[in-house]
N, CA, C and O atoms as a GROMACS GRO file, in nm:
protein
  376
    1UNK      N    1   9.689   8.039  10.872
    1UNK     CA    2   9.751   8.171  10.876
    1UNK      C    3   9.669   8.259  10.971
    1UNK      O    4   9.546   8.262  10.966
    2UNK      N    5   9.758   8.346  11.076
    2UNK     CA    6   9.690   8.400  11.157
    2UNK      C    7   9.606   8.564  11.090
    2UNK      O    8   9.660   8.640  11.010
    3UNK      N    9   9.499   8.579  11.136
    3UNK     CA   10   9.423   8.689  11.062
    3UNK      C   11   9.553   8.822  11.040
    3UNK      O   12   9.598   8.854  10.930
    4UNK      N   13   9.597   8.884  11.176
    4UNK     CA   14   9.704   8.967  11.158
    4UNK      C   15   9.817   8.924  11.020
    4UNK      O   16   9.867   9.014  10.953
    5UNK      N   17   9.829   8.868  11.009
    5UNK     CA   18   9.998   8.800  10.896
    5UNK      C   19   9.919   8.842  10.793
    5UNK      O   20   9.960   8.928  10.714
    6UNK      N   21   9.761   8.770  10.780
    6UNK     CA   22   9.639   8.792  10.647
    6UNK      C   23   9.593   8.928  10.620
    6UNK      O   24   9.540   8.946  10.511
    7UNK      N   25   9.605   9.022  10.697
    7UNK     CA   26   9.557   9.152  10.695
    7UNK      C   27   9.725   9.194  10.620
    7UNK      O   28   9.741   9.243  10.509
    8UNK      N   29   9.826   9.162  10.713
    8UNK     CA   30   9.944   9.236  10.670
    8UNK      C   31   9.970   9.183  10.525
    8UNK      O   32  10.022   9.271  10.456
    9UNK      N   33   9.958   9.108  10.483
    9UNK     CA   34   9.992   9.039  10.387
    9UNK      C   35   9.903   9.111  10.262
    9UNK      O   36   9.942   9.157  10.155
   10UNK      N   37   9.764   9.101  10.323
   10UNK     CA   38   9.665   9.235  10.238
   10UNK      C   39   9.716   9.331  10.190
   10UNK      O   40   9.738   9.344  10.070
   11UNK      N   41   9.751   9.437  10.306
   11UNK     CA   42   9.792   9.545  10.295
   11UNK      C   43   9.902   9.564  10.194
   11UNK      O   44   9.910   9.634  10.093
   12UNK      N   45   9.999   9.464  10.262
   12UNK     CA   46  10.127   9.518  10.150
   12UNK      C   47  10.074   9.469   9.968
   12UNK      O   48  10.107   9.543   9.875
   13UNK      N   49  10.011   9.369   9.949
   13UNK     CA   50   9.956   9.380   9.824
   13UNK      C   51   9.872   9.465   9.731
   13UNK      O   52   9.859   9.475   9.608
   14UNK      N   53   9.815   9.529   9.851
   14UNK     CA   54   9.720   9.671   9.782
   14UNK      C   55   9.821   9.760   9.821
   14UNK      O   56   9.797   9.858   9.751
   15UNK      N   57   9.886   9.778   9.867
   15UNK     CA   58  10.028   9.916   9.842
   15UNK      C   59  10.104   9.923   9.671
   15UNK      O   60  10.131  10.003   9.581
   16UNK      N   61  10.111   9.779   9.707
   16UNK     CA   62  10.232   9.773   9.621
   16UNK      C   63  10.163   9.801   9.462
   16UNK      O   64  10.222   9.848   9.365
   17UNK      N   65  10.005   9.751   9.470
   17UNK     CA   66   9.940   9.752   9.382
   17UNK      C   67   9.913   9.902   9.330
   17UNK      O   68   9.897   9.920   9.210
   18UNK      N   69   9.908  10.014   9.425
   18UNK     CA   70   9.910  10.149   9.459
   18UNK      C   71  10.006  10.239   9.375
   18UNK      O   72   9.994  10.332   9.295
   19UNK      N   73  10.121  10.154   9.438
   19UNK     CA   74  10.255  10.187   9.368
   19UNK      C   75  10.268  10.151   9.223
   19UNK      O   76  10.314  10.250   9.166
   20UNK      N   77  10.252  10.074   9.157
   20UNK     CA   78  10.236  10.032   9.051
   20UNK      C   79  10.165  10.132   8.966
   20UNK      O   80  10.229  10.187   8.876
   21UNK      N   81   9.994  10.173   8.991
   21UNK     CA   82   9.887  10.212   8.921
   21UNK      C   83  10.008  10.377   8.947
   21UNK      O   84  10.049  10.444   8.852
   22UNK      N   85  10.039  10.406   9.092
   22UNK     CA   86  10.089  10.579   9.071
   22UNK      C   87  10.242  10.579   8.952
   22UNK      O   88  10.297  10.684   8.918
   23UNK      N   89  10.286  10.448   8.907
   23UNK     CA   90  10.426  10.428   8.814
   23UNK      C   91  10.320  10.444   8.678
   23UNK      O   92  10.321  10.537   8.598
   24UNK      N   93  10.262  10.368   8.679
   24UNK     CA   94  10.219  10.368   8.542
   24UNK      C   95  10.139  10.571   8.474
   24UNK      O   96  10.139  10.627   8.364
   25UNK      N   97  10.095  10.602   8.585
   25UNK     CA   98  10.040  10.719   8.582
   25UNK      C   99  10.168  10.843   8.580
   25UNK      O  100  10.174  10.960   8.540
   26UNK      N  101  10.234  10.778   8.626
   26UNK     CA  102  10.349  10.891   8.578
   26UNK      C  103  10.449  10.903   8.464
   26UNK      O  104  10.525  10.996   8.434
   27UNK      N  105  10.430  10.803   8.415
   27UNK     CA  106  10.493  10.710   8.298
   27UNK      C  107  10.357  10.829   8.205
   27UNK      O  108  10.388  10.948   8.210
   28UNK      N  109  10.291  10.813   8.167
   28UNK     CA  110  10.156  10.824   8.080
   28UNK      C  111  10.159  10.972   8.083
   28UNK      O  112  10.131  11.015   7.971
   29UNK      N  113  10.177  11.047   8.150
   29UNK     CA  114  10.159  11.202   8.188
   29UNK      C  115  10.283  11.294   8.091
   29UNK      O  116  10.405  11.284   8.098
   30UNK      N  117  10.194  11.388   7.998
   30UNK     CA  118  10.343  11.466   7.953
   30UNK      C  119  10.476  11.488   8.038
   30UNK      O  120  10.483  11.485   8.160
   31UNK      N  121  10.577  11.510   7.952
   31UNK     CA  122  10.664  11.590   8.080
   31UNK      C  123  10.636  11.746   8.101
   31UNK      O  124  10.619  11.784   8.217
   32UNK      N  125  10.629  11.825   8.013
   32UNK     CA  126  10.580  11.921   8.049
   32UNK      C  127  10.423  12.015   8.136
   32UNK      O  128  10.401  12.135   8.152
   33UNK      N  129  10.341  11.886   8.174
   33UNK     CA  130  10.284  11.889   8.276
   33UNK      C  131  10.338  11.934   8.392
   33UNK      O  132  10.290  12.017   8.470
   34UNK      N  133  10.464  11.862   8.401
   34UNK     CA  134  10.535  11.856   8.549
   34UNK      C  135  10.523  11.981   8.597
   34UNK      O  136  10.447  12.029   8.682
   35UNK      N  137  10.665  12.056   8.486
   35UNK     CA  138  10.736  12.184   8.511
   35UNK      C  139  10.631  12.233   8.523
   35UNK      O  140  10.621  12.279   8.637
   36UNK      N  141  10.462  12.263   8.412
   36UNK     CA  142  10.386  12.393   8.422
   36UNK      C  143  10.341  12.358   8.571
   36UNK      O  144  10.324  12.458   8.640
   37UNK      N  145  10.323  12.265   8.620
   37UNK     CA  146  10.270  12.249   8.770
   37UNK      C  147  10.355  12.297   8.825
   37UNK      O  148  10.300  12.370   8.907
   38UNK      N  149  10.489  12.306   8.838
   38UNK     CA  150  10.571  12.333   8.942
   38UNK      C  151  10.643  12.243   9.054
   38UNK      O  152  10.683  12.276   9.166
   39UNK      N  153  10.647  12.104   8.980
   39UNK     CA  154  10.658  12.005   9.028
   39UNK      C  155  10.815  11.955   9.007
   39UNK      O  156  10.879  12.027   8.930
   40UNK      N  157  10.873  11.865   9.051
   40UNK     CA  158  10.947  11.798   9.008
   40UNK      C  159  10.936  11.743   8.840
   40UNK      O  160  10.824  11.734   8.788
   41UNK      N  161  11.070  11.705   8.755
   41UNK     CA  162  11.059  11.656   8.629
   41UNK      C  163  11.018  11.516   8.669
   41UNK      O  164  11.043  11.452   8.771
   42UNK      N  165  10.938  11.482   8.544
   42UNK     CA  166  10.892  11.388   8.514
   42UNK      C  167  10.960  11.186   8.531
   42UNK      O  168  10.919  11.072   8.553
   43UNK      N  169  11.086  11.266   8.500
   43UNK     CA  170  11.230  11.145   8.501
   43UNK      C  171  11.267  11.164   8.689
   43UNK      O  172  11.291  11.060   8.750
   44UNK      N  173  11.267  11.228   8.726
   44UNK     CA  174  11.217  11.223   8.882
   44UNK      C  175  11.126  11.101   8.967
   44UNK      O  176  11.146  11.013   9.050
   45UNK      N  177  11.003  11.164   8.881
   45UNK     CA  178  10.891  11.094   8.975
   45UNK      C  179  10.873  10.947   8.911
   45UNK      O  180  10.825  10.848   8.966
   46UNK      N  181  10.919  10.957   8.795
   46UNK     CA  182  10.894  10.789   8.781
   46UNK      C  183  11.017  10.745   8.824
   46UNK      O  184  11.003  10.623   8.815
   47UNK      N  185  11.132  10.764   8.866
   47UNK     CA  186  11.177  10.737   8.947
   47UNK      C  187  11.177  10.703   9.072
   47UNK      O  188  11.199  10.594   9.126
   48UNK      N  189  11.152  10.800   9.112
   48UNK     CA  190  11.059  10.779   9.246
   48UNK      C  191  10.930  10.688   9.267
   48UNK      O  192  10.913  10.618   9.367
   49UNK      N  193  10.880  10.692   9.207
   49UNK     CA  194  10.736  10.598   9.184
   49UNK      C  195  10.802  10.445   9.179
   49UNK      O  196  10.768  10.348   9.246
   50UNK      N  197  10.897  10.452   9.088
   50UNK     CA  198  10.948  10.283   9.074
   50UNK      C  199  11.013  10.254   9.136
   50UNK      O  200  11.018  10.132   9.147
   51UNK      N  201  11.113  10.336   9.224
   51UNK     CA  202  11.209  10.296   9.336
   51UNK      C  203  11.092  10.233   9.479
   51UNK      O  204  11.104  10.138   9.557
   52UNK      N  205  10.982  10.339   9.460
   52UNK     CA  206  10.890  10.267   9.610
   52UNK      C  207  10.832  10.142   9.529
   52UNK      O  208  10.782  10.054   9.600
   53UNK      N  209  10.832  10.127   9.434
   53UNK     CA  210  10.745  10.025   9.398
   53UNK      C  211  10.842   9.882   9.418
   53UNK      O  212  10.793   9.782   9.469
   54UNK      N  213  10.942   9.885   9.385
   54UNK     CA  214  11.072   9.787   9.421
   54UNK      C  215  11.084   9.764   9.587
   54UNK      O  216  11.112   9.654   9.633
   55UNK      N  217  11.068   9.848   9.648
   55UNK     CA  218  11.092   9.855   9.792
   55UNK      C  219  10.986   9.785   9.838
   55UNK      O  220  10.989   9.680   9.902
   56UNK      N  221  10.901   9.842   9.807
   56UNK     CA  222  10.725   9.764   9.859
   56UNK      C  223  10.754   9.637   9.823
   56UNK      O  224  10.775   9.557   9.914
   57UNK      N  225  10.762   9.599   9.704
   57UNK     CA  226  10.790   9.459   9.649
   57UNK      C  227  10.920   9.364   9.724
   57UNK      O  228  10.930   9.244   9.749
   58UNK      N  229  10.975   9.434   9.735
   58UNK     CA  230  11.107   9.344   9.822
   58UNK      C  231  11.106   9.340   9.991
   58UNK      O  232  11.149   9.245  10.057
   59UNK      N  233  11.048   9.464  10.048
   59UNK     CA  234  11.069   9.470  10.168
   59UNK      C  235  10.943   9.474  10.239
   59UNK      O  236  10.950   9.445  10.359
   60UNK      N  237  10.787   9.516  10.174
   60UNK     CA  238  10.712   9.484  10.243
   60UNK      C  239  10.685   9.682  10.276
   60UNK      O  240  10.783   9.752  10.252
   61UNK      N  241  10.558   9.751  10.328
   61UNK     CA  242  10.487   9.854  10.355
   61UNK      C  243  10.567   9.887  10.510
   61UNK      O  244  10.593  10.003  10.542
   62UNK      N  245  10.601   9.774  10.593
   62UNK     CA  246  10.594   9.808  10.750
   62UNK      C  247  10.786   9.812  10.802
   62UNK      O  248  10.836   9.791  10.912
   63UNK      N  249  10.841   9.840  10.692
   63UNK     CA  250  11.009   9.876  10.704
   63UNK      C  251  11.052   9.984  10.722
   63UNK      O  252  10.994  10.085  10.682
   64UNK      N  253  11.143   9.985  10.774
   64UNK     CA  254  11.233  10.092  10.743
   64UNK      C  255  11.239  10.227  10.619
   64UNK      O  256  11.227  10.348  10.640
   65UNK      N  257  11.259  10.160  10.496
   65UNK     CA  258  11.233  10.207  10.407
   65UNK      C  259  11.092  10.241  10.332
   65UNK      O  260  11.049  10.342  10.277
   66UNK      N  261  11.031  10.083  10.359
   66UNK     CA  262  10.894  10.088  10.298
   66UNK      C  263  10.790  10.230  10.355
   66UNK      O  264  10.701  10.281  10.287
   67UNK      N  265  10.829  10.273  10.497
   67UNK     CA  266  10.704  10.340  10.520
   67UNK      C  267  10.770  10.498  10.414
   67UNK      O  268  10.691  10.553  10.337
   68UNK      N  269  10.885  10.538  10.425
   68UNK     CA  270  10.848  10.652  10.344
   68UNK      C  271  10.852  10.608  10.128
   68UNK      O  272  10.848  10.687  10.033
   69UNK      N  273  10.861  10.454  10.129
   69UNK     CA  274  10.770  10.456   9.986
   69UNK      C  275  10.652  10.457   9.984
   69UNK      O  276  10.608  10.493   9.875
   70UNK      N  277  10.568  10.429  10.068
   70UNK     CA  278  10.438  10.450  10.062
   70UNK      C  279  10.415  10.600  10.111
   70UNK      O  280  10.310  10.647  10.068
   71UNK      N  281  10.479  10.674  10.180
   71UNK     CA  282  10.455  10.824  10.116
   71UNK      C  283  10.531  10.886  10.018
   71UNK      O  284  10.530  11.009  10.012
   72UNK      N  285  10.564  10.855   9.980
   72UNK     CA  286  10.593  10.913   9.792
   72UNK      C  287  10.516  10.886   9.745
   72UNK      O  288  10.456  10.980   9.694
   73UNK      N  289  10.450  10.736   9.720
   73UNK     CA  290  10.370  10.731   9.629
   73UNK      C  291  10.192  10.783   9.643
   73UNK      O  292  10.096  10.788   9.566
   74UNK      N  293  10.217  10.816   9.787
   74UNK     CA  294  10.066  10.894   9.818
   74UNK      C  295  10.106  11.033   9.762
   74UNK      O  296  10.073  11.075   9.651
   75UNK      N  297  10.176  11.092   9.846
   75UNK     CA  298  10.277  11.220   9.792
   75UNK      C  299  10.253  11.242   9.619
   75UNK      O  300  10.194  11.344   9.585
   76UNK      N  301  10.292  11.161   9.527
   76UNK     CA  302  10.239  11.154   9.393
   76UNK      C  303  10.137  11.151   9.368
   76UNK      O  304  10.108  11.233   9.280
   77UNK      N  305  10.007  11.055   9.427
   77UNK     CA  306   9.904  11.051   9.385
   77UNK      C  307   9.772  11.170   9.446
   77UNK      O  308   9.671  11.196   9.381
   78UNK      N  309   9.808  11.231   9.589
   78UNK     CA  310   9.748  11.320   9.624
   78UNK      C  311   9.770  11.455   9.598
   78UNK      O  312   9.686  11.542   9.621
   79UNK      N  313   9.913  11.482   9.536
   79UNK     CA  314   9.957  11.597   9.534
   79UNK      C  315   9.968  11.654   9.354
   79UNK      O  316   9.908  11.734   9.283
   80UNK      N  317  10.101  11.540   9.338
   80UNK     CA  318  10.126  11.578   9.219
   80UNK      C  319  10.042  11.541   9.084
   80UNK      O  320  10.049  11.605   8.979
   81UNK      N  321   9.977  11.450   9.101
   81UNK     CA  322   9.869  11.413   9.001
   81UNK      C  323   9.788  11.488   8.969
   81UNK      O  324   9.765  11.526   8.854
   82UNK      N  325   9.716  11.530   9.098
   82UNK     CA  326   9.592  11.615   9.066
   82UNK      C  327   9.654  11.794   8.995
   82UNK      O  328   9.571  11.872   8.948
   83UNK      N  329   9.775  11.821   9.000
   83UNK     CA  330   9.861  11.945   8.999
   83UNK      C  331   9.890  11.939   8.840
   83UNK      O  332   9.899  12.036   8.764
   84UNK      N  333   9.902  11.815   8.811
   84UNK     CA  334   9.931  11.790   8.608
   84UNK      C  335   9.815  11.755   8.533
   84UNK      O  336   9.793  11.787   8.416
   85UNK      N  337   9.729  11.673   8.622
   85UNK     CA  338   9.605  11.685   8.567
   85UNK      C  339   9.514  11.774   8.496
   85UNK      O  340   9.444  11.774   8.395
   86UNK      N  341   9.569  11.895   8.657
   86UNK     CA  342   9.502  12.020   8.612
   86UNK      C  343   9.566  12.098   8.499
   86UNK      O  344   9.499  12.139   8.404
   87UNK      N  345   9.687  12.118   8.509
   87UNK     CA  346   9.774  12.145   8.375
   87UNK      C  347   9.688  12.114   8.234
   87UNK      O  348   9.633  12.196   8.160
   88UNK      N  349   9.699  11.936   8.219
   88UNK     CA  350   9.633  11.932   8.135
   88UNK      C  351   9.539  11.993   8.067
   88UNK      O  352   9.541  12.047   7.957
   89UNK      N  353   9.432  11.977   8.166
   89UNK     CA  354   9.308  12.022   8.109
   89UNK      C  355   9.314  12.180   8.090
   89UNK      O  356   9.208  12.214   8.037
   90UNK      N  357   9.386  12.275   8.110
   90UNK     CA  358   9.366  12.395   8.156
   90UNK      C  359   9.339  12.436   8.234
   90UNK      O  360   9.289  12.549   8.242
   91UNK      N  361   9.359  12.368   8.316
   91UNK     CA  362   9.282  12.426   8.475
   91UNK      C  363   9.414  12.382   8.573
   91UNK      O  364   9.486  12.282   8.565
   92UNK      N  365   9.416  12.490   8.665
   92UNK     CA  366   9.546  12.534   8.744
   92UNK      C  367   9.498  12.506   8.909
   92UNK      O  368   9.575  12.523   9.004
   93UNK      N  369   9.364  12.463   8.922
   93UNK     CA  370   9.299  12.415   9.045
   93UNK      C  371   9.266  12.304   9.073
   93UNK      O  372   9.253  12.233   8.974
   94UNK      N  373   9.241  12.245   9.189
   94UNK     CA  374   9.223  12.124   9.192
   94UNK      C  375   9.064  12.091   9.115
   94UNK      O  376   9.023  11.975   9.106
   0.00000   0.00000   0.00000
C-alpha cells in the first residue's frame, strides 16, 4: 500500500472516529444546555453529528459531501460544546 492511500486511509479513520466521540457527546449533554447557549436543539445536532458520521463512514473525509461533515462536526466540537459546557457548569464563557 502506497504511503499516500496509508495516510488517507488514516485520516478518514480518525475523522470518522471524531465524528463518533462529537455523536456520543451530544447524545450525553442536557437538552436544555442547547437553548440556554443559544444554540441549535439538541435533536438537531445529534442529528447532525450522526448524519456526518454516516457520510464519513460511507464516503470517506475527501468528498463532496464528506468535507462539509467534517465541518459540522468540528463546528460542534469547537463551538457548540464548549457553549453547553459552559451552561452547565454556570459559566457563560469559554
Amino acid at each position: 500500500m502506497a504511503f499516500d492511500a496509508l495516510l488517507l486511509l488514516s485520516l478518514s479513520w480518525l475523522l470518522l472516529a471524531v465524528a463518533v466521540w462529537a455523536l456520543v457527546d451530544a447524545v450525553v449533554r442536557p437538552a436544555a444546555g442547547y437553548v440556554a447557549a443559544g444554540k441549535l436543539t439538541k435533536p438537531a445536532w445529534v442529528a447532525i453529528t450522526a448524519l456526518a458520521g454516516v457520510i464519513l463512514y460511507s464516503q470517506g473525509p475527501m468528498t463532496f459531501l464528506g468535507l462539509p461533515a467534517v465541518i459540522a462536526v468540528v463546528v460542534y466540537l469547537v463551538d457548540v460544546r464548549p457553549a453547553v459546557r459552559g451552561v452547565q457548569r454556570g459559566n457563560n464563557s469559554w
